[in-house]
ROGULO-828723 format. One line per 5 residues: number of its first residue (from 1); their letters; for each residue z, x, y of N, C-alpha, C. Coordinates in Angstrom, 2 decimals, padded with zeros to 5 digits. Atoms other than C-alpha are relative to their C-alpha. Layout:
BEGIN
NUM> A> Z:X:Y:Z:X:Y:Z:X:Y  ...
//
This chain:
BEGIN
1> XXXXX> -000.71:000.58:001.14:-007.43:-031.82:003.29:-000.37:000.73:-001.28  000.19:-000.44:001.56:-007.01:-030.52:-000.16:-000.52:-000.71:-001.06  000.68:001.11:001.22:-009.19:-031.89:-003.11:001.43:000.04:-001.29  -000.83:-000.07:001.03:-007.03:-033.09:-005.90:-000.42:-000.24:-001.44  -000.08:000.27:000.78:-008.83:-033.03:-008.27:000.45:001.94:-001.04
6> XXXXX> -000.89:-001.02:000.41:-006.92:-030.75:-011.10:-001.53:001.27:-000.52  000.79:-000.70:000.25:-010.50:-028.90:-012.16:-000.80:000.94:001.03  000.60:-000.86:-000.84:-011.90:-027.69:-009.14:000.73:001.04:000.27  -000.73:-001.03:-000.41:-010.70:-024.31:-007.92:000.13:000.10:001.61  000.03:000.32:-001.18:-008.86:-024.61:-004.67:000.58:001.36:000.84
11> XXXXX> 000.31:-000.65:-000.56:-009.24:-022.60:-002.18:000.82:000.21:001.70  -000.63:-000.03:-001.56:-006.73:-021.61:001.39:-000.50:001.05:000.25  000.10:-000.66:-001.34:-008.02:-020.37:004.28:000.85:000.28:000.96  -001.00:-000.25:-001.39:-005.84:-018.60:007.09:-000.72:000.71:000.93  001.08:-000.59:-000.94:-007.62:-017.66:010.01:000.32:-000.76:001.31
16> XXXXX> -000.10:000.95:-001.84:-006.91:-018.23:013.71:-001.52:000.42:000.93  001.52:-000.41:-000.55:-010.92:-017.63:014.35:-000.25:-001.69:-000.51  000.35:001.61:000.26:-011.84:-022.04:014.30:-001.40:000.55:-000.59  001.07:000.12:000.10:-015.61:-021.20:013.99:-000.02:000.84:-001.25  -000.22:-000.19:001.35:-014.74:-018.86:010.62:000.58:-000.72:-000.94
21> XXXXX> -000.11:000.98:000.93:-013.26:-021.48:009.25:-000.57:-000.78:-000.30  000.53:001.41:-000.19:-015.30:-024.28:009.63:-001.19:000.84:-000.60  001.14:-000.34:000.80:-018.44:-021.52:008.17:000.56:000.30:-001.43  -000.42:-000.05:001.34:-016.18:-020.91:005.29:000.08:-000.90:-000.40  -000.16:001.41:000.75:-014.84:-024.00:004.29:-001.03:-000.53:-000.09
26> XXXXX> 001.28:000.41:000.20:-018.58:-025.38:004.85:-000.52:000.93:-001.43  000.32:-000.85:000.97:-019.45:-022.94:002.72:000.19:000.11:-001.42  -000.78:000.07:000.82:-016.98:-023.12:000.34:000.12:-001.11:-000.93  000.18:001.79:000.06:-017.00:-027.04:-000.20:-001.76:000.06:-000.41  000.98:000.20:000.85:-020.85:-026.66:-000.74:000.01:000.89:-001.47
31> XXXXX> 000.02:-000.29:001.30:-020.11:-024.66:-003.69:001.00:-000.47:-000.96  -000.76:000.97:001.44:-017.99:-026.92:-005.61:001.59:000.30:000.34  -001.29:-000.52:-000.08:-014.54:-025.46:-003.99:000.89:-001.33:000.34  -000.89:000.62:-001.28:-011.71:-027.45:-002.56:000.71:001.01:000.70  -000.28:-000.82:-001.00:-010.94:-026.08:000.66:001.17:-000.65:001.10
36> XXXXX> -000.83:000.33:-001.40:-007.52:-026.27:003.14:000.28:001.33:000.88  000.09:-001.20:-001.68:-006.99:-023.98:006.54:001.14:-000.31:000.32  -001.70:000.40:-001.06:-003.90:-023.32:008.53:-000.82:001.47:001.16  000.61:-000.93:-001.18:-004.92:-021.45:012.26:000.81:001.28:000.51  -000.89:-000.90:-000.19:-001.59:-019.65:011.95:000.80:000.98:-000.87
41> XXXXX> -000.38:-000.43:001.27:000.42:-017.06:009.91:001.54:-001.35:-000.76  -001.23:000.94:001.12:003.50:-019.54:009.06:-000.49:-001.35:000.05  000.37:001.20:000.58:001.36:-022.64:009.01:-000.29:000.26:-001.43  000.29:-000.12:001.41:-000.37:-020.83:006.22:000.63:000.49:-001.20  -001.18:-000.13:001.31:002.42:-019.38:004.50:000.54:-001.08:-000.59
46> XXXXX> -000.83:000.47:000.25:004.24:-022.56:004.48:-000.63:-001.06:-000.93  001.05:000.79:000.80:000.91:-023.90:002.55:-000.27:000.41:-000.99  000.06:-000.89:001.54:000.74:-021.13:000.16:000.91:-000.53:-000.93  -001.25:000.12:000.09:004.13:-021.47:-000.41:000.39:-002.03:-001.00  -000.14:001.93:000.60:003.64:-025.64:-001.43:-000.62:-000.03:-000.52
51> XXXXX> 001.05:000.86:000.85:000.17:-026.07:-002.66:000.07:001.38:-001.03  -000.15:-000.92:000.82:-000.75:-024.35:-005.85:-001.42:000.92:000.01  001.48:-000.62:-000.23:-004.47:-022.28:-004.79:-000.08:001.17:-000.87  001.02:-001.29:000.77:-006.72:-020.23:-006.90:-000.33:001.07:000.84  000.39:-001.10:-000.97:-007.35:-017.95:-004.22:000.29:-000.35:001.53
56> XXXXX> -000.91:000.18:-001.27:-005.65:-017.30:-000.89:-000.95:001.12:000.81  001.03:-000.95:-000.76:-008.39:-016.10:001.92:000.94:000.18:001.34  -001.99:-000.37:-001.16:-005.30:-014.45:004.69:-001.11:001.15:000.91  -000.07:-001.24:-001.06:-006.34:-012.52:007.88:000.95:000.37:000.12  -000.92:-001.30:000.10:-004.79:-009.52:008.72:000.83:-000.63:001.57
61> XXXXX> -000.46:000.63:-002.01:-004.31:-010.50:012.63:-000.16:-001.39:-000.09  000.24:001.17:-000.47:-003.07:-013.69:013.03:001.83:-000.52:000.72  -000.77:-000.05:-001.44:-000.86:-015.26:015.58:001.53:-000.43:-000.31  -001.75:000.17:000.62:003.04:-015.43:015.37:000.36:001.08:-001.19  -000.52:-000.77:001.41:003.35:-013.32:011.26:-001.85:000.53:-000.18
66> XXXXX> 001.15:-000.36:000.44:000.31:-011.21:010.45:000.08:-000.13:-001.60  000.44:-000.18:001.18:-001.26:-011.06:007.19:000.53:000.65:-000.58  -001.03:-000.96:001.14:000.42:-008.14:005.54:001.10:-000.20:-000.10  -001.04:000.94:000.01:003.50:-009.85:006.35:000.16:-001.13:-000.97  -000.02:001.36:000.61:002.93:-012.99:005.02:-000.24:000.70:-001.92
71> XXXXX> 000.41:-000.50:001.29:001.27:-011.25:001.76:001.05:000.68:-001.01  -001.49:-001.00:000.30:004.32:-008.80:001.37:001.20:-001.38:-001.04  -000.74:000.85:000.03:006.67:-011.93:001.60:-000.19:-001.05:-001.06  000.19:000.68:000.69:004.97:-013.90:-000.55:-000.37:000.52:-001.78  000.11:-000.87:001.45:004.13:-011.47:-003.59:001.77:000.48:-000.33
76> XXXXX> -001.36:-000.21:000.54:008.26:-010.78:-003.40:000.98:-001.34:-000.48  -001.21:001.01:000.30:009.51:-014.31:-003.79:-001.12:-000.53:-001.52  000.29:000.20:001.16:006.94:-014.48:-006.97:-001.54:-001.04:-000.12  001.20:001.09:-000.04:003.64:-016.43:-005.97:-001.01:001.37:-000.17  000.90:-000.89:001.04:000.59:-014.56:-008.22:-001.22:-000.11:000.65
81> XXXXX> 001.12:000.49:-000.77:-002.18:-016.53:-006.32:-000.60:001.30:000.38  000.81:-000.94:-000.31:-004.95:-013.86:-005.92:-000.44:-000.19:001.66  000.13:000.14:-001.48:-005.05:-012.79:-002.17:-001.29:000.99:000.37  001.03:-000.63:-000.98:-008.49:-011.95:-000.02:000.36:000.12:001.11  000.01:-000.68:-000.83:-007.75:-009.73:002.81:-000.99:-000.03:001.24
86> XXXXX> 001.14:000.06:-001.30:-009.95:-010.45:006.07:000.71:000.58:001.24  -000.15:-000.78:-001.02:-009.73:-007.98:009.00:-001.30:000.31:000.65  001.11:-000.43:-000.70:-011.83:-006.75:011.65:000.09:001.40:000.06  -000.29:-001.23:-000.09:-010.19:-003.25:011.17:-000.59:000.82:-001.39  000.85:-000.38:001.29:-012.42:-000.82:008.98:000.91:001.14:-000.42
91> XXXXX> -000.63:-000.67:000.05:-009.80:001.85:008.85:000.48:-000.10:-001.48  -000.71:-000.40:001.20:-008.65:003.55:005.08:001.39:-000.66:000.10  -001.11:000.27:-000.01:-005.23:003.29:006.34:000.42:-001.48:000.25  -000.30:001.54:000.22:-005.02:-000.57:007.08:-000.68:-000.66:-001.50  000.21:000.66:001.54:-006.87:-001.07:003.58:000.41:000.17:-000.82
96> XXXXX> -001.05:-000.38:000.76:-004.45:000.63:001.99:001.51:-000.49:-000.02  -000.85:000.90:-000.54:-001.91:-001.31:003.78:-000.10:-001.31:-000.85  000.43:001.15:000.76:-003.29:-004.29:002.80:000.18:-000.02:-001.66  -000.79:000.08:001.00:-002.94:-003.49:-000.38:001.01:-000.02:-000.58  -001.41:000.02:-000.10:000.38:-002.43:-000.48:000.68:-001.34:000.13
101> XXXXX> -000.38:001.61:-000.14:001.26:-005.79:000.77:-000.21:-000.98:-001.50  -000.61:000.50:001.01:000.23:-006.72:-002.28:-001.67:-001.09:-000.28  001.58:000.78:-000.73:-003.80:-008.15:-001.22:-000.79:000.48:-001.87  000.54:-000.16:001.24:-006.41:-007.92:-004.25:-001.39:000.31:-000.12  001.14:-000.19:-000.09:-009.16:-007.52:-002.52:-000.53:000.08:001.93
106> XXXXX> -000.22:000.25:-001.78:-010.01:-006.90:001.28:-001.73:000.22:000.10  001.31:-000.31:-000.58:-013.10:-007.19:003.55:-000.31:-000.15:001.36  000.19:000.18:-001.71:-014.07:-006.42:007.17:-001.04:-000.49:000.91  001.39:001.00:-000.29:-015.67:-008.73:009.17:-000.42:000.91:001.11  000.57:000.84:000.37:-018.16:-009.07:010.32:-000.35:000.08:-001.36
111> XXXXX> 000.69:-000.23:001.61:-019.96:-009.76:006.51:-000.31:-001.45:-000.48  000.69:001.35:000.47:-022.01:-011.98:004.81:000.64:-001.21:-000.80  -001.12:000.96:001.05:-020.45:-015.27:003.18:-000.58:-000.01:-001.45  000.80:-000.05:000.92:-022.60:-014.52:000.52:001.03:001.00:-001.24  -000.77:-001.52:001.07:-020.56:-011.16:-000.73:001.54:-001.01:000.19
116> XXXXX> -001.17:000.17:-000.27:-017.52:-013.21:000.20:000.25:-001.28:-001.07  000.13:000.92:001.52:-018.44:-016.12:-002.70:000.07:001.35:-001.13  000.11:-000.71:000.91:-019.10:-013.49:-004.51:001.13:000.87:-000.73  -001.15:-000.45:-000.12:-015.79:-011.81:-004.05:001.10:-000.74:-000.42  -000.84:001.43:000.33:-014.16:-015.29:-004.59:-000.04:-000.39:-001.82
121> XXXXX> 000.31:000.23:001.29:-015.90:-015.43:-007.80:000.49:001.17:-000.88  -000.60:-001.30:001.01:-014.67:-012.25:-009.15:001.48:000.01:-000.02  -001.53:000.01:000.29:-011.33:-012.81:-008.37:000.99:-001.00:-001.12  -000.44:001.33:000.56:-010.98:-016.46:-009.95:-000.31:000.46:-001.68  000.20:-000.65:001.19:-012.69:-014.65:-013.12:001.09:001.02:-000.50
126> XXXXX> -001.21:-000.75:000.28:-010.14:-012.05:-013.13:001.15:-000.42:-000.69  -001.18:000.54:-000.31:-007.15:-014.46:-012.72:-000.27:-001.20:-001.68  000.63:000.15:001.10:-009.08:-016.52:-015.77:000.76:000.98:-000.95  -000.29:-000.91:001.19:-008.96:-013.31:-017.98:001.49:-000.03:-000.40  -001.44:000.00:-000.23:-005.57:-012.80:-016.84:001.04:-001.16:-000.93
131> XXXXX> -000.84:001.08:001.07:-004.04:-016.16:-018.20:-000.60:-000.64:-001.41  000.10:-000.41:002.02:-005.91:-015.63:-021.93:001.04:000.77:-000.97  -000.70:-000.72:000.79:-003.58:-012.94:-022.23:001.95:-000.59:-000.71  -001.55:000.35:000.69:-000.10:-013.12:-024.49:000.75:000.14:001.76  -001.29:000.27:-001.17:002.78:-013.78:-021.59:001.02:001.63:000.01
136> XXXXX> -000.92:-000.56:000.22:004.88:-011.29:-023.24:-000.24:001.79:-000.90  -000.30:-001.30:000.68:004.87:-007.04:-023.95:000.97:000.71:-000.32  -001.87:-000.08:-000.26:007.70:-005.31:-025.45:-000.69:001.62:-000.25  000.47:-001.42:000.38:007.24:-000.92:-025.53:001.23:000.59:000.14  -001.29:-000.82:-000.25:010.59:001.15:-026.52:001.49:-000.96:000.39
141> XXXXX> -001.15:000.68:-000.89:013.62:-000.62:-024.39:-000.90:-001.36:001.12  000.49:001.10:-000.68:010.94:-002.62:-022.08:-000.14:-001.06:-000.42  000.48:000.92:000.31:009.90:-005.79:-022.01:-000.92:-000.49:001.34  001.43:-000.05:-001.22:006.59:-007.00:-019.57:-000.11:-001.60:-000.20  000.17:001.18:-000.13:006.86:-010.72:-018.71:-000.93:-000.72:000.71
146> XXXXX> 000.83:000.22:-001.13:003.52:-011.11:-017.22:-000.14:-001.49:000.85  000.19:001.30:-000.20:003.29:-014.69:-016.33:001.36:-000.58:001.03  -001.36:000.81:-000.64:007.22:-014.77:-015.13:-000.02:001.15:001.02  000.16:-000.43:-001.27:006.15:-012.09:-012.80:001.80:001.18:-000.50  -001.49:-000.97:000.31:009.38:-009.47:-014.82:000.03:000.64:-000.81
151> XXXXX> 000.01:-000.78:001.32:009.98:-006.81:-016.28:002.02:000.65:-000.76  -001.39:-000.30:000.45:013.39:-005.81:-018.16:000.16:001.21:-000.90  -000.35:-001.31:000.47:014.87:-002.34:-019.24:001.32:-000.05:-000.86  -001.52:000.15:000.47:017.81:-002.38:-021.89:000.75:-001.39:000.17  -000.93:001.62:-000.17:018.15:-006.23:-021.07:-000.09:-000.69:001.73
156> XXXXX> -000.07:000.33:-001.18:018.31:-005.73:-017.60:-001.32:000.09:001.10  000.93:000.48:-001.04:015.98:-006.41:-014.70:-000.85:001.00:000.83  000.62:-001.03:-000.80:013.82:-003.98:-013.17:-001.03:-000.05:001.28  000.96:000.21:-001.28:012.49:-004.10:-009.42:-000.96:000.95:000.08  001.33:-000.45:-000.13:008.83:-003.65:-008.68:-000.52:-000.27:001.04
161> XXXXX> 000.67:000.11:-000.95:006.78:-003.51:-006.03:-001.52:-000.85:-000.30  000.85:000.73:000.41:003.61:-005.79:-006.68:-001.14:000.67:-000.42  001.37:-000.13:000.80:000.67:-003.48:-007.11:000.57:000.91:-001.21  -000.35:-001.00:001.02:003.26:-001.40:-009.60:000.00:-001.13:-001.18  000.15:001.49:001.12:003.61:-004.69:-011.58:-001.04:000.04:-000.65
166> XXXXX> 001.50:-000.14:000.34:-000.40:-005.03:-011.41:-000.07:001.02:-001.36  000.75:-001.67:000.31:-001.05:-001.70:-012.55:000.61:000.02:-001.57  -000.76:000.39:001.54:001.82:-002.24:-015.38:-000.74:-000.73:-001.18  000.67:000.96:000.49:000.11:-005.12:-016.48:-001.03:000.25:-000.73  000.94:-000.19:-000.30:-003.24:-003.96:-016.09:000.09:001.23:-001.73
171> XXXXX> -000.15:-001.03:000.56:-002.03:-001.03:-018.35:000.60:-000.33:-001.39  -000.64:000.56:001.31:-000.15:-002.84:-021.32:-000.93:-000.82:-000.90  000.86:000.50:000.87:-002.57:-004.79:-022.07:-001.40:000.43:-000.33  000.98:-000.65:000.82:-005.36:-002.43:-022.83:000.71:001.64:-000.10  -000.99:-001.29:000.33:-002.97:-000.14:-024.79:-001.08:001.17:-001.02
176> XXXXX> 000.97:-000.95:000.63:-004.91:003.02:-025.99:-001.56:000.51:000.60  000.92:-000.11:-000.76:-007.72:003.19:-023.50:000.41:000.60:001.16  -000.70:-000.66:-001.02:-008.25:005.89:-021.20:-000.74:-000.29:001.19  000.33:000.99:-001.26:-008.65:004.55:-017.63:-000.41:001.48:001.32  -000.33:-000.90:-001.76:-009.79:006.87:-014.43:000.44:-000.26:000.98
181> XXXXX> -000.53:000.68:-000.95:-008.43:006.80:-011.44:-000.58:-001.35:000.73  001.37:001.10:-000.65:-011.63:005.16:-009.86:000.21:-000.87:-001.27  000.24:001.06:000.25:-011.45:002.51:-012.50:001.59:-000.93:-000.13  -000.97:000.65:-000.27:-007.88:001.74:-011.95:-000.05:-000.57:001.21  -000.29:000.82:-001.39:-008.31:001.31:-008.17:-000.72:-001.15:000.21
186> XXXXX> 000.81:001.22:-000.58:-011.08:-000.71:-008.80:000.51:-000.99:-000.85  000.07:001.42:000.94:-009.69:-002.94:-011.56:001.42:-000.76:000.61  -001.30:000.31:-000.36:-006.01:-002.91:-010.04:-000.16:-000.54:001.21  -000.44:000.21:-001.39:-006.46:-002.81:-006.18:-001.71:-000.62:000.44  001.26:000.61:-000.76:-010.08:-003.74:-005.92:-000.72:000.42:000.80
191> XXXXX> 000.84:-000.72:-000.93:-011.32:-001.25:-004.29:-000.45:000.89:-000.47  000.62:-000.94:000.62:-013.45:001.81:-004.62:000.31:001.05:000.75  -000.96:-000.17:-001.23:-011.21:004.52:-002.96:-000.94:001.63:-000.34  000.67:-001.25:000.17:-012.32:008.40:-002.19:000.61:000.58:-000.85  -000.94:-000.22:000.86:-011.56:010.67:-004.71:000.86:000.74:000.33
196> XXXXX> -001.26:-000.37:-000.28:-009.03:012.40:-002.96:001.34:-000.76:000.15  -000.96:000.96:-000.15:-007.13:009.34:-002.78:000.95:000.65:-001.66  -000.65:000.20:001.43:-003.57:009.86:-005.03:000.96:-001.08:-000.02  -001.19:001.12:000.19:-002.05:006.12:-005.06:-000.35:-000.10:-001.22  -000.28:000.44:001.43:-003.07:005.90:-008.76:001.29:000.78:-000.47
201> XXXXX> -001.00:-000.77:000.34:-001.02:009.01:-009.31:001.35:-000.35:000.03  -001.29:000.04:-000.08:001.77:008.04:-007.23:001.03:-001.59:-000.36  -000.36:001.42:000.89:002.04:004.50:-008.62:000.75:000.53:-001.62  -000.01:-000.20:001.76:001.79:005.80:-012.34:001.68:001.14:-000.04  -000.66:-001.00:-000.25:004.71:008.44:-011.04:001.23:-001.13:000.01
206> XXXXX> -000.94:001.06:-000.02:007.14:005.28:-009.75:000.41:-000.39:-001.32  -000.39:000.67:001.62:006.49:003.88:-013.34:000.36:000.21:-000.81  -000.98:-001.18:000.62:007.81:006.43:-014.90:001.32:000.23:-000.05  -001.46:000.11:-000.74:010.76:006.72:-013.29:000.65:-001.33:000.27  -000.70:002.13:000.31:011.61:003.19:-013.71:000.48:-000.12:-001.24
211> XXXXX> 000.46:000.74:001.71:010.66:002.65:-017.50:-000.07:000.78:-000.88  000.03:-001.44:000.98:010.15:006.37:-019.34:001.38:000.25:-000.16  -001.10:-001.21:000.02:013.52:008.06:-020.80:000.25:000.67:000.86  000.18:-001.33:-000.64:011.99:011.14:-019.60:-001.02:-000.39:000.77  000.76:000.35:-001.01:009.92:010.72:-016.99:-001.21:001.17:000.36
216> XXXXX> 000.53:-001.52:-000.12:008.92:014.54:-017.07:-000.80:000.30:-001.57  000.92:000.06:001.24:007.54:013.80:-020.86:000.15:-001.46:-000.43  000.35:001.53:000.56:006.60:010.11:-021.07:-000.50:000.13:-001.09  000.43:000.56:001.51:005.88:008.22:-024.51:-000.75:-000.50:000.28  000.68:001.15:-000.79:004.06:005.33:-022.55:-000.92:000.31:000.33
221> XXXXX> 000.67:-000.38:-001.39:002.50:006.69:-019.56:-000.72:000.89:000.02  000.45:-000.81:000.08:000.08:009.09:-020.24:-000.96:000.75:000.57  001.73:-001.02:-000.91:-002.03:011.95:-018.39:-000.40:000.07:-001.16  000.86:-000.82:000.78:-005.00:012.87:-020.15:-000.75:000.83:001.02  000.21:-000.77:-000.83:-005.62:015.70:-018.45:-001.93:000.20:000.76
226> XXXXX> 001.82:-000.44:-000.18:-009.34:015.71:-016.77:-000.74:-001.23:000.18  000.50:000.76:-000.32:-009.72:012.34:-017.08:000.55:-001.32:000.17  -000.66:001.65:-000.79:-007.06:009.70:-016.09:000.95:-000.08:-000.67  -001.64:000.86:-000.40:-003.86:007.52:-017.05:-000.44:-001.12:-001.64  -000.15:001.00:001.01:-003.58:005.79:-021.15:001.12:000.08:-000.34
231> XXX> -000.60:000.32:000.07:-001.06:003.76:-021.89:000.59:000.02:-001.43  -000.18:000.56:001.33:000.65:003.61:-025.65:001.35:-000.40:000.01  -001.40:000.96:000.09:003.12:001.35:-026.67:000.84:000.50:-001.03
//
């Protein structure tokens, strides 16, 4: 059952592992959380989807709709809820997946519940910061509706993919600061990626080509050559 009361920060579990749930939610519940579980992927979608949770803890493998599924599906119809990623797969390419989907933070079990409060706690802080900020950025022809989850070009509507949104976001509102890649992946996607990794690049490349005039000499979107990606409005 879900606590109701409106101050605590509540907390879904999805997991078709019974004995990870029952050490989380224990877990979870002794630290002041309210905690509900679903054992399947469309029990727990259809819980995301109703209740309103501070943080959404989603395996990757689970039975009937996996995790990146559900995550995908649910970051396109407009639910913000900060999602933790649980897999048993340690693989780059499924954590990159996972993100894609649209995740905020991933971790492969086995692992301590210790880093996994801890993980809980950084996200709910995040999501905090997050709703201090103004709702609304306007740069050139854009406009950045963070809160309504939209952005608009000339009036009209512009489709995004969820971590391009992030990253948007992430990027408007600390206008004039220059960001590295490594501290985009870690502030955007939550992770700490190798540095040959180029999804900052090819994110910041999409955004361009969405939202720049010129796309080939952005106003906005800026390389600084040597050392990363600042934004001016």
């Amino acid at each position: 059952m879900r606590s109701d009361s409106p101050t605590t920060p509540q907390i879904l579990i999805v997991d078709d592992e019974p004995g990870l749930r029952k050490t989380l939610s224990d877990r979870l519940r002794a630290e002041g959380y309210g905690v509900a579980t679903a054992a399947t992927g469309p029990a727990g979608e259809r819980m995301a989807r109703k209740g309103d949770y501070d943080v959404i803890i989603l395996d990757l493998m689970l039975p009937s709709k996996d995790g990146l599924d559900i995550c995908r599906d649910l970051r396109r119809d407009g639910l913000s809820s900060p999602v933790l990623m649980l897999t048993a797969r340690d693989e780059t390419a499924d954590k990159v997946a996972g993100f894609k989907s649209g995740a905020d933070d991933y971790m492969t079990k086995p692992f301590e519940s210790a880093e996994l409060l801890a993980r809980v706690e950084a996200l709910l802080r995040r999501a905090r910061l997050a709703d201090n900020h103004t709702d609304e950025y306007t740069f050139g022809s854009v406009v950045v509706r963070t809160r309504a989850g939209q952005v608009l070009r000339n009036g009209e509507d512009v489709r995004m993919a969820a971590q391009e949104f992030k990253l948007l976001c992430f990027l408007v509102r600390n206008p004039g600061v220059v960001f590295s890649r490594d501290e985009l992946l870690d502030s955007v996607w939550g992770y700490q990626a190798t540095p040959e990794t180029r999804t900052v690049d090819v994110h910041v490349g999409w955004l361009r080509q969405k939202l720049e005039d010129n796309p080939r000499e952005p106003r906005h979107l800026i390389t600084v050559y040597g050392l990363g990606y600042r934004f001016e409005p």
